[in-house]
C-alpha positions as a printed Julia matrix, in Angstrom:
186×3 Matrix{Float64}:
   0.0     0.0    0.0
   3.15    2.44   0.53
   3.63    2.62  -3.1
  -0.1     4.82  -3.27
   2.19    7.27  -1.04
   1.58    8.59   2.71
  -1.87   10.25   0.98
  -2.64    7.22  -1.51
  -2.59    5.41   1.55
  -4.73    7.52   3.83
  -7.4     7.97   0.77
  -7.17    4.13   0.79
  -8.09    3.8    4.46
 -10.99    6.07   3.85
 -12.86    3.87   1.97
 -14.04    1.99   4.55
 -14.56    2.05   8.52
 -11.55   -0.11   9.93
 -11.44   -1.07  13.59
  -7.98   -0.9   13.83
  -5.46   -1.17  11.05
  -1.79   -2.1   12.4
   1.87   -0.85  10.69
   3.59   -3.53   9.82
   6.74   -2.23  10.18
   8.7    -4.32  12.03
  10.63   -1.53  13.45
  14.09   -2.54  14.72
  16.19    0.29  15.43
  17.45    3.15  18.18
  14.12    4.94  19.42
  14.68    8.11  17.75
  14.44    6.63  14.27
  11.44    4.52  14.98
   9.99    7.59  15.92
  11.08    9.37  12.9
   9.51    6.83  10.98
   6.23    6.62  12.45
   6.08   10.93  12.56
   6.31   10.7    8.41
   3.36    7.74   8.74
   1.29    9.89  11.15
  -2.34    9.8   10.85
  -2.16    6.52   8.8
  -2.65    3.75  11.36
  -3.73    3.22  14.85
  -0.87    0.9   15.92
   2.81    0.19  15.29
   4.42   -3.61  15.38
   8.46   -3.7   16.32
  10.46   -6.39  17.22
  11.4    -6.61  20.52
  14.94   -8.19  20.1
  16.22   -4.18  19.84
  16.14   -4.14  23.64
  14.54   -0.93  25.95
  17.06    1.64  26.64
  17.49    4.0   23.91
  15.22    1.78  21.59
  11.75    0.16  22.87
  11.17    2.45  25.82
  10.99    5.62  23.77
   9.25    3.99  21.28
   6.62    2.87  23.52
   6.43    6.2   25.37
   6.01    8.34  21.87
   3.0     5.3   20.87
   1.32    6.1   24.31
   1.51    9.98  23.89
   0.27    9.32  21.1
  -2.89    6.87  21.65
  -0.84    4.22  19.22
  -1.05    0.67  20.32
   2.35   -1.22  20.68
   2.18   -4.65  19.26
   6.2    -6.56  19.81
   6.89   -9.59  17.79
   8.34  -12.34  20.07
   9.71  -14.85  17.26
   9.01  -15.06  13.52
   7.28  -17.43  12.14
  10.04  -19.02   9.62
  11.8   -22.36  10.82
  15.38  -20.67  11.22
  13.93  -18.74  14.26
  15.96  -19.36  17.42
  13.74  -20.41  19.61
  15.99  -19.99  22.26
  15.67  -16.01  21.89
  12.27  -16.09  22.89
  12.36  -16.54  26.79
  14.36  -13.24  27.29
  12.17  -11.68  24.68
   8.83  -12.75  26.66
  10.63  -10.83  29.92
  10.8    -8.07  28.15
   7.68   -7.49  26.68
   6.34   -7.58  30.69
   8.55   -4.74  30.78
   7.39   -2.79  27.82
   3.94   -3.53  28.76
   3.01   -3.6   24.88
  -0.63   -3.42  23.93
  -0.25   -6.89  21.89
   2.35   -9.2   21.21
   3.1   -10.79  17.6
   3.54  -14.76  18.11
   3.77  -17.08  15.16
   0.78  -19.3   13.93
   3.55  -21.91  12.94
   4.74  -22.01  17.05
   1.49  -22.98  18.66
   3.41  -24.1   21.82
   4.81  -20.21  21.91
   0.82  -18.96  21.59
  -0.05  -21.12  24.72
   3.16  -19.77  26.29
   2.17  -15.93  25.98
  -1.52  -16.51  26.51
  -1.01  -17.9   29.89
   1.94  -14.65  30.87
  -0.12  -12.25  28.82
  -3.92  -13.0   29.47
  -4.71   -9.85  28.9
  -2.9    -8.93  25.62
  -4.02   -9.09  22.18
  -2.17  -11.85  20.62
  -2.04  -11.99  16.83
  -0.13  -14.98  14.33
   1.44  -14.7   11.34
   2.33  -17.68   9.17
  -0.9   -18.93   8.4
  -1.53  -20.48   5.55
   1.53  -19.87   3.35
   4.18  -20.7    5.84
   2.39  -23.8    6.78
   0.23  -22.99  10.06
  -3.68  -24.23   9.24
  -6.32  -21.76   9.75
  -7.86  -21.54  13.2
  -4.99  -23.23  14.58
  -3.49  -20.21  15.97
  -6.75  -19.14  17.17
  -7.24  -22.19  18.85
  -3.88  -22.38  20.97
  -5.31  -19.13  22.02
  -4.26  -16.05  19.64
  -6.79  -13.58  19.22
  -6.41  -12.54  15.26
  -4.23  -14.97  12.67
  -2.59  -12.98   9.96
  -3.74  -14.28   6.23
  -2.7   -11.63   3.73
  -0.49  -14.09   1.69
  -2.75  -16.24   1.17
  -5.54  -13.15  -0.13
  -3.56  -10.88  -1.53
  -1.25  -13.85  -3.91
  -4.52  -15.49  -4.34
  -6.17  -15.51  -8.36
  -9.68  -14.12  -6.39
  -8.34  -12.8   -3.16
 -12.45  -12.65  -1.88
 -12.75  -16.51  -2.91
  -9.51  -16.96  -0.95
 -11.03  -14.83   2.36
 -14.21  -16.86   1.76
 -12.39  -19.83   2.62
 -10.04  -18.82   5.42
 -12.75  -17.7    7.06
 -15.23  -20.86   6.74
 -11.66  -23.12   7.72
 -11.38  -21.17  10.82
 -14.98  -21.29  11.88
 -14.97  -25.46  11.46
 -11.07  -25.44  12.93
 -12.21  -23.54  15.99
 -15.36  -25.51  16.52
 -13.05  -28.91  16.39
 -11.2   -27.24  18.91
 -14.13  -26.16  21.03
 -15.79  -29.33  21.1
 -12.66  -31.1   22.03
 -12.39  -29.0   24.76
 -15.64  -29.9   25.96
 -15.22  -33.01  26.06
C-alpha cells in the first residue's frame, strides 16, 4: 500500500470504517528513528508492530512512550514465524515485553506451543499470528492455541480471487475452531 504514497494510503483507508489497522513495520532500530519513521506515517494507522529483540534503553522504551503519547497501540513480535527462528531467543524476549507492557504481542501461527506460552503470561494482551496459511500454520490453529487474530494476507492478496480466498479462510477457521471447542468440551 506504501507505493499509493503517505496520501494514496490515507485515501485508501478512507474507503471503509476499519477497527484498527496495524503498521507492519517491524521496526528494529534506536528509538529516535522509529519515531522518525512513524512521525512521516502519522495519521495513517492506529498501531505500530516492532520487534522486541532491539532491547529498551534508547530503543523500545521511547518507542513505547512516543506510541502512548500518542494513543498508538504497541504490538512486539516475540519470534518469527520461519523455521530458522531461534527459539531460544524467545524466553528473554517474553521478559521483556512484561517490561514494555506492549498493547499486543506478535507470536507465530507456525509455534502454537509459543501462543499457549504468551496466553497464559499475557492473558490480557491481544495476541495476533502470522504464518498462516503460506508458511504452513492451518487456519484456526493459531486461534485455537489461544491467539486472538491470525494474519492471512499471503494467502488473499497472492490469491487468483483474493475474496474466494477470504471466503475460505474464514469458513476453515470457523470449522477449525469448533473442532477445537468441542474437544475441549469433552
Amino acid at each position: 500500500m506504501l507505493t499509493s504514497g503517505i496520501d494514496g494510503v490515507k485515501e485508501m483507508l478512507k474507503l471503509n470504517p476499519w477497527d484498527e489497522v496495524i503498521l507492519d513495520l517491524k521496526l528494529a532500530d534506536i528509538g529516535n528513528t522509529m519515531i522518525t519513521t512513524l512521525k512521516a506515517l502519522e495519521g495513517v494507522g492506529d498501531a505500530v508492530i516492532a520487534h522486541s529483540f532491539t532491547g529498551i534503553e534508547g530503543s523500545l522504551g521511547e518507542l513505547s512512550q512516543y506510541c502512548r503519547e500518542r494513543g498508538l497501540k504497541l504490538y512486539l513480535v516475540l519470534a518469527m514465524s520461519h523455521r530458522g527462528w531461534p527459539l531460544e531467543f524467545t524466553e528473554k524476549l517474553l521478559r521483556l515485553a512484561s517490561e514494555v507492557d506492549p498493547h499486543g504481542l506478535v507470536v507465530p501461527a507456525t509455534k502454537p506451543e509459543l501462543i499457549r506460552l504468551a496466553r497464559s503470561l499475557f492473558p490480557a494482551k491481544v495476541l495476533i499470528s502470522p504464518g498462516v496459511g503460506v508458511q504452513g500454520a492451518r487456519e484456526g490453529d493459531a486461534l485455537c492455541a489461544g491467539a486472538d487474530y491470525e494474519i492471512v494476507g499471503r494467502s488473499i492478496y497472492a490469491a487468483p480471487d483474493p475474496f474466494l480466498a477470504l471466503s475460505k479462510i474464514v469458513l476453515s477457521q470457523e470449522v477449525r475452531v469448533n473442532e477445537c471447542k468441542g474437544a475441549e468440551a469433552r
